[in-house]
MARPADO-923664 format. One record per residue (C-alpha): x, y, z; residue number from 1. Coordinates in nm, 2 decimals, decimal comma. Layout:
<recs>
((X; Y; Z); NUM),
...
</recs>
This chain:
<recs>
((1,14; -4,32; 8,55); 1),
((1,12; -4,56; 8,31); 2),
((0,88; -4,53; 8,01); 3),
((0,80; -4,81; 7,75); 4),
((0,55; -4,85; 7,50); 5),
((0,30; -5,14; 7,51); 6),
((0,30; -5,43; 7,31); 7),
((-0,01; -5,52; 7,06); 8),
((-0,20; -5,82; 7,19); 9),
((-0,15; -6,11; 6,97); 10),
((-0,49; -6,29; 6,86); 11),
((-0,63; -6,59; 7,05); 12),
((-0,42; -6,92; 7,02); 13),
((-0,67; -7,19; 6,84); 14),
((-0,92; -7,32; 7,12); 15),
((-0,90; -7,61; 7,26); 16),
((-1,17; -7,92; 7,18); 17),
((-1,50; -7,87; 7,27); 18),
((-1,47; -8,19; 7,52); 19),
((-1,20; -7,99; 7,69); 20),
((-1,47; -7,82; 7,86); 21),
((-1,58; -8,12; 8,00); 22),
((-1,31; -8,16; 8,23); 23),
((-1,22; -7,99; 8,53); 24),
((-0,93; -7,73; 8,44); 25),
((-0,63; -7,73; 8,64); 26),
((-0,69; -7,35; 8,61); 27),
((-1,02; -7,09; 8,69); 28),
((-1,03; -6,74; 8,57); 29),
((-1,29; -6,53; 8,69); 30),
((-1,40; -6,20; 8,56); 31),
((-1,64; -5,98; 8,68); 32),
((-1,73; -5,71; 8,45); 33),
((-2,00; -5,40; 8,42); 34),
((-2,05; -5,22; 8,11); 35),
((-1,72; -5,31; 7,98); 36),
((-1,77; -5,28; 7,63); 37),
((-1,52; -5,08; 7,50); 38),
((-1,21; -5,27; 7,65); 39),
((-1,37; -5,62; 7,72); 40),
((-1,28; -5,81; 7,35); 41),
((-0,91; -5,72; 7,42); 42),
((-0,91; -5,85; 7,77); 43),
((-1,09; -6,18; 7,64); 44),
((-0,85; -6,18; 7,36); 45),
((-0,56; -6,19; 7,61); 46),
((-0,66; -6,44; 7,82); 47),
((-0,76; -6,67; 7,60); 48),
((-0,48; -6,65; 7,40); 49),
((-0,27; -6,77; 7,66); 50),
((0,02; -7,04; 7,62); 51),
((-0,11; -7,21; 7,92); 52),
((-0,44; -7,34; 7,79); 53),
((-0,58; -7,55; 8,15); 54),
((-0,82; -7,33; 8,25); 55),
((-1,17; -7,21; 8,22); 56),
((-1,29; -6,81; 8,18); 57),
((-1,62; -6,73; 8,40); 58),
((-1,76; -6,46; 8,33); 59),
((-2,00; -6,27; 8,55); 60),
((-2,20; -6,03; 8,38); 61),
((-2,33; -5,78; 8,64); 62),
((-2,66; -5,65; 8,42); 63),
((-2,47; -5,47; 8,19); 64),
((-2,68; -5,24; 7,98); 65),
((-2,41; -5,20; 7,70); 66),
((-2,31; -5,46; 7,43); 67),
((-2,08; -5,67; 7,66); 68),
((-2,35; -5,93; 7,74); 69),
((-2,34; -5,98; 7,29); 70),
((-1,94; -6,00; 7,32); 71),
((-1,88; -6,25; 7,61); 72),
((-2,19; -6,48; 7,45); 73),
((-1,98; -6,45; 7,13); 74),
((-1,68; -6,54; 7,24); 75),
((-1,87; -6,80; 7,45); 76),
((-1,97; -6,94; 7,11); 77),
((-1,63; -6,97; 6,95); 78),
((-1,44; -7,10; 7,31); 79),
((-1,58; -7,38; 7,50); 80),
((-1,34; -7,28; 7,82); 81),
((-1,55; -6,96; 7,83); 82),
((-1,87; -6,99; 8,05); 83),
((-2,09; -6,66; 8,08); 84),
((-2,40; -6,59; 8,34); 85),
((-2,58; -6,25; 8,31); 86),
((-2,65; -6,16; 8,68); 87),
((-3,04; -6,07; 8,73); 88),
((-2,96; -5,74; 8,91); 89),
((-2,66; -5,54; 8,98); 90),
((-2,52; -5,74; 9,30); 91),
((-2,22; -5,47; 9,27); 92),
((-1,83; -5,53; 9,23); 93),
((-1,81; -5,75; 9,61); 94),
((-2,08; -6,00; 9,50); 95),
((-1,96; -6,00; 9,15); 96),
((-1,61; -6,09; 9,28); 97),
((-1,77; -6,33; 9,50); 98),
((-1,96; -6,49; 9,23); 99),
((-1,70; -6,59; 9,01); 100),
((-1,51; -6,77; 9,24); 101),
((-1,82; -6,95; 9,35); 102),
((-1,87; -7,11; 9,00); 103),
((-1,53; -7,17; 8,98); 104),
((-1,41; -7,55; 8,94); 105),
((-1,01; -7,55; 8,91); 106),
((-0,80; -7,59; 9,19); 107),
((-0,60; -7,23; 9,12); 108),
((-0,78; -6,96; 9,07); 109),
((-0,74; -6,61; 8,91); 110),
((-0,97; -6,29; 8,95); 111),
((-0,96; -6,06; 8,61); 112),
((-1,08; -5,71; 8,49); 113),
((-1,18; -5,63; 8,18); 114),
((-1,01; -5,36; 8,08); 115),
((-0,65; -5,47; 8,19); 116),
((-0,39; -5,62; 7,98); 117),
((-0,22; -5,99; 7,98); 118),
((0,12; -6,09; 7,83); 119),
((0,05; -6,43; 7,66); 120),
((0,31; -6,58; 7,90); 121),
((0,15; -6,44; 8,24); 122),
((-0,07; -6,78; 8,36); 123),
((0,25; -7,01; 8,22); 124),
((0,47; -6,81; 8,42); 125),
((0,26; -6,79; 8,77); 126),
((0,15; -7,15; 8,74); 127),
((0,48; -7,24; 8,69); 128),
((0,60; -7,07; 9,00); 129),
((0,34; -7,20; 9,22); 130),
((0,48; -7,54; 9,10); 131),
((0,83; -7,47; 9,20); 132),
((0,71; -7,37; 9,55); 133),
((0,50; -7,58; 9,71); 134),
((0,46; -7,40; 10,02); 135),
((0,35; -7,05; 9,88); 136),
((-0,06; -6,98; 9,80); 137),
((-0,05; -6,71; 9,56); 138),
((0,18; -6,65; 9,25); 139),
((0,19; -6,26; 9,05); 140),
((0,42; -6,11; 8,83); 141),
((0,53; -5,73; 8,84); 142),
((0,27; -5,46; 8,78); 143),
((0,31; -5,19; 8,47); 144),
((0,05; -4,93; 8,42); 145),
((-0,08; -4,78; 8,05); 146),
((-0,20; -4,42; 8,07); 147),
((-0,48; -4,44; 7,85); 148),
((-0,44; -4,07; 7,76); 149),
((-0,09; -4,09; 7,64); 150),
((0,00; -4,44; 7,53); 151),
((0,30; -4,48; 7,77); 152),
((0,32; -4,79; 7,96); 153),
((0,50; -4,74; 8,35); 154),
((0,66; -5,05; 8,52); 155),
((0,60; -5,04; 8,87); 156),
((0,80; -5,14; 9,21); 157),
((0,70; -5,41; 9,36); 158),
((0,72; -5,28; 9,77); 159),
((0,57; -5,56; 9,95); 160),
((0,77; -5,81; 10,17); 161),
((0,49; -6,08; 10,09); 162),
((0,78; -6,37; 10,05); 163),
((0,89; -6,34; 10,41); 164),
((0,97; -6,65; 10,58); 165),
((0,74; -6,53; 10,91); 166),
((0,38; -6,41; 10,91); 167),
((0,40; -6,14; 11,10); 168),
((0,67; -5,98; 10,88); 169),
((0,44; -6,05; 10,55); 170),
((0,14; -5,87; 10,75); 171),
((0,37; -5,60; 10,87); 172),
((0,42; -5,51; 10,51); 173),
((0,09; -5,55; 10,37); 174),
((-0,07; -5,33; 10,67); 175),
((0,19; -5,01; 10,59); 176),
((0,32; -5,05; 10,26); 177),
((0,07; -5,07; 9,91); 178),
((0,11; -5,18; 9,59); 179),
((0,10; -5,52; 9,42); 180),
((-0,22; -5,58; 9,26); 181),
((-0,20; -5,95; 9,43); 182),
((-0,58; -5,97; 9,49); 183),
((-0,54; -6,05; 9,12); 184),
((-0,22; -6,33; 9,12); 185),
((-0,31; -6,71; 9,10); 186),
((-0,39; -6,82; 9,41); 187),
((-0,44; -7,21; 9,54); 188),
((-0,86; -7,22; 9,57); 189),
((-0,81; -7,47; 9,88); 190),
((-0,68; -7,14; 10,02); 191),
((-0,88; -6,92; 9,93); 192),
((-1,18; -7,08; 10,04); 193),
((-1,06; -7,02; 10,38); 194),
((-1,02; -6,71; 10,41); 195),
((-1,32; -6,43; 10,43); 196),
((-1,46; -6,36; 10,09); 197),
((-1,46; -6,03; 9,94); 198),
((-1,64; -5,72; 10,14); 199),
((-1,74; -5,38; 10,10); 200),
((-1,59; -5,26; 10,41); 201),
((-1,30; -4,96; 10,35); 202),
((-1,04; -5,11; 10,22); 203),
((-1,17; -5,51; 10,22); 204),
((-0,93; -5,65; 9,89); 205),
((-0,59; -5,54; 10,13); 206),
((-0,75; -5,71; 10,46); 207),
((-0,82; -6,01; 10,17); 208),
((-0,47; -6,03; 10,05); 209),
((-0,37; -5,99; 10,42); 210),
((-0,52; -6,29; 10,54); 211),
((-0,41; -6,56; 10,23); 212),
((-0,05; -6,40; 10,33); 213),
((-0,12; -6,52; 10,68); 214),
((-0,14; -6,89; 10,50); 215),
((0,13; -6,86; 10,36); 216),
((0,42; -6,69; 10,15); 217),
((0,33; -6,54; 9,81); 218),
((0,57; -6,57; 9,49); 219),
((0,65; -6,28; 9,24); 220),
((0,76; -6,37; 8,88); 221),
((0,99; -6,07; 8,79); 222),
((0,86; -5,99; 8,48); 223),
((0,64; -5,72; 8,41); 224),
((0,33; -5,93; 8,23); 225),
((0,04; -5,76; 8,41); 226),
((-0,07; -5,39; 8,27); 227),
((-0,31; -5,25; 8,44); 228),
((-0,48; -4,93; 8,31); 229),
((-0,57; -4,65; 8,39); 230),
((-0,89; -4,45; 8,23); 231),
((-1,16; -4,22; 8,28); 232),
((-1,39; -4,49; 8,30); 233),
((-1,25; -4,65; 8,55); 234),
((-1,42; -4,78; 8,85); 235),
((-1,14; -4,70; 9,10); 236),
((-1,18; -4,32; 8,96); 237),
((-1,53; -4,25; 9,08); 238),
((-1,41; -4,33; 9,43); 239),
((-1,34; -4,01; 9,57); 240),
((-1,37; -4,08; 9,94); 241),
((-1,42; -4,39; 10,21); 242),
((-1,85; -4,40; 10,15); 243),
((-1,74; -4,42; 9,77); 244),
((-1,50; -4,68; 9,76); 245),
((-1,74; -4,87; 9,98); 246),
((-2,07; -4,78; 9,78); 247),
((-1,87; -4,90; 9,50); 248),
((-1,87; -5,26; 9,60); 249),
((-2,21; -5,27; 9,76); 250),
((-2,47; -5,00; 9,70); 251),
((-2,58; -5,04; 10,06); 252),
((-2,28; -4,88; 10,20); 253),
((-2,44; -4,54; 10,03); 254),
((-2,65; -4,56; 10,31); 255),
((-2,48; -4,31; 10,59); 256),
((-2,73; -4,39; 10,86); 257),
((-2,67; -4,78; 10,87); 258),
((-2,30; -4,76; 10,72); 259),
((-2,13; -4,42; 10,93); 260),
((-1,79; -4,45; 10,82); 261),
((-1,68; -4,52; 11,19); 262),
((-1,84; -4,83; 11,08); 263),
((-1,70; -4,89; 10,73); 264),
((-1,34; -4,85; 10,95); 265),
((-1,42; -5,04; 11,25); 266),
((-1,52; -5,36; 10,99); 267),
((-1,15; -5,31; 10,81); 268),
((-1,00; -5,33; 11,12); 269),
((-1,19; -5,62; 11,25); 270),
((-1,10; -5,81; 10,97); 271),
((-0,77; -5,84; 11,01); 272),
((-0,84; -5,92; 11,41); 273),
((-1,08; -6,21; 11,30); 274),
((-0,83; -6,31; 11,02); 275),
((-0,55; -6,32; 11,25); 276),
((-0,73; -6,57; 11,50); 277),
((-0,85; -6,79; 11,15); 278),
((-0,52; -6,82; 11,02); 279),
((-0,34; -7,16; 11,08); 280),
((-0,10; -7,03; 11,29); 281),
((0,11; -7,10; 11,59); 282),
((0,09; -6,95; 11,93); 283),
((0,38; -6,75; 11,89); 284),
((0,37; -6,62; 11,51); 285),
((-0,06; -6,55; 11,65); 286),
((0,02; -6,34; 11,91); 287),
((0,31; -6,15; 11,71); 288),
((0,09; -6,07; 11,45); 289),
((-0,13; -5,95; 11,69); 290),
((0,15; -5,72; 11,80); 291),
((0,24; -5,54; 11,47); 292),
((-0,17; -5,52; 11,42); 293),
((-0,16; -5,33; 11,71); 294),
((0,11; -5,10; 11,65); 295),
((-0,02; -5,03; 11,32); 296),
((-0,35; -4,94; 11,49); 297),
((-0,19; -4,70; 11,71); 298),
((0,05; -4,55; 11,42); 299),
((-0,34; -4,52; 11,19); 300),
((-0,52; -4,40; 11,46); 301),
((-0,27; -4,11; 11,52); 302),
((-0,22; -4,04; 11,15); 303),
((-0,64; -4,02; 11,18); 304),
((-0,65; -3,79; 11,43); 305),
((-0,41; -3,50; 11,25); 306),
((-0,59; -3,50; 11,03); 307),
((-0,98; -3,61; 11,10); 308),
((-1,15; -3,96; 10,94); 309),
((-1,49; -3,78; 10,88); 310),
((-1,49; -3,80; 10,48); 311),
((-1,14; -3,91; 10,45); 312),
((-1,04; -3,83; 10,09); 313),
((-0,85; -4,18; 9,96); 314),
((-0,49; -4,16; 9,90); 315),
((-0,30; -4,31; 9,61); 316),
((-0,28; -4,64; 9,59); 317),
((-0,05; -4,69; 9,33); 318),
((0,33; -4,82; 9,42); 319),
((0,61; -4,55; 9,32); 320),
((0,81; -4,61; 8,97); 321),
((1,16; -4,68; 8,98); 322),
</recs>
């Protein structure tokens, strides 16, 4: 295993002009964020100290009741790219995902947390790639992960056969293997308005990536300049089974009467049915993609039935270390 300490995030470059924010950004960022006080001004820090400067930081504020509504209106104040709205009730982490891509008005577009960390080179280096390949919709780079608790910073695998000439073999990969973190890549908005918008079905950001990989190959920048970490705070740690995770992204799903979890599987399964027959495909990449849906079915369904789907404790769904 490899172990290596993370870097200090350098202040914010000097902003651009204040008529920059006039223009539409070749770049959107979009970050959703709850309570995130105690991370948030390092996050904002690193995005908006970014060597690529085209771009513009919404920031959805999901009725935080802790001081990150003062620190995104501050650093609205000193950056015209940033652009805050204060949501008038929690609309919980789908809507909130959903929300900032609404407002968004470049033609890429990047999801961000607020707790995670950005190299300075990260949007350079995925715009650049999307450049150099035209035909690709979504651009990442490799994935570390900072234990909070002891300061160590892991550089993941990347497992996922997302560059694959054919779409069948790119949704082969993304239905068994996990791992990636490419919900959160730059991705071509024309695309990404075309596919189904974020859910609170089990398991909705893979059946998201799923479906831009059906438009198209993605691109990975082998560098690891995304650091993802890992606290008690968390939101990912309070989701301790399949109602949880769901719950997490819309309250609603706490509801067991209206949202049984045969219900909260049957939609994640659906989704990649209904994103299969969306997908600009041919008749014969359709139907095999259909094909390796199905045997994944099967292979799930059997792995279900060992061991029961009831209150299905979630497994990990971090990638292994090298």
């Amino acid at each position: 295993m490899t172990e290596q300490r993370t870097s200090e995030i350098p202040l914010p470059r000097t902003p651009p002009e204040a008529g920059a924010a006039a223009r539409t950004p070749r770049l959107s960022i979009g970050l959703p964020v709850y309570n995130g006080e105690r991370y948030l001004p390092e996050a904002l820090g690193g995005l908006l100290g970014q060597s690529f400067t085209d771009f513009e930081l919404v920031v959805s504020d999901n009725g935080s009741t802790d001081a990150t509504e003062a620190i995104c209106r501050g650093f609205a104040e000193r950056d015209p790219r940033v652009r805050y709205v204060r949501q008038p009730r929690n609309i919980g982490l789908a809507g909130n995902h959903n929300a900032v891509f609404a407002l968004s008005r470049g033609e890429l577009f990047k999801w961000a947390a607020d707790d995670d960390v950005y190299d300075p080179d990260l949007l350079a280096r995925c715009v650049a790639a999307l450049d150099a390949t035209p035909g690709a919709v979504l651009a990442h780079c490799y994935t570390a992960v900072l234990d909070e608790d002891t300061g160590v910073t892991t550089p993941l695998t990347y497992p996922l056969a997302s560059a694959a000439p054919r779409p069948a073999d790119r949704l082969h990969s993304l239905l068994w293997d996990s791992g990636g973190d490419d919900d959160y890549g730059v991705i071509r908005s024309s695309v990404l308005r075309r596919v189904r918008p974020y859910d609170s079905f089990y398991n909705a950001d893979r059946t998201l990536v799923a479906e831009l990989a059906l438009h198209g190959p993605f691109v990975q920048v082998p560098e690891w300049l995304y650091v993802r970490r890992e606290h008690a705070a968390r939101s990912s740690r309070g989701r301790r089974d399949i109602r949880a995770w769901c719950a997490s992204y819309d309250e609603r799903r706490a509801d067991r009467l209206r949202h049984p979890v045969v219900r909260l599987l049957a939609e994640y399964v659906w989704a990649y049915a209904s994103a299969i027959h969306r997908a600009p495909l041919g008749r014969r990449d359709r139907l095999a993609c259909y094909g390796r849906l199905g045997g994944w079915l099967v292979g799930r369904t059997v792995t279900s039935a060992t061991r029961g789907i009831g209150n299905e404790r979630l497994p990990d769904p971090r990638p292994a270390v090298p």
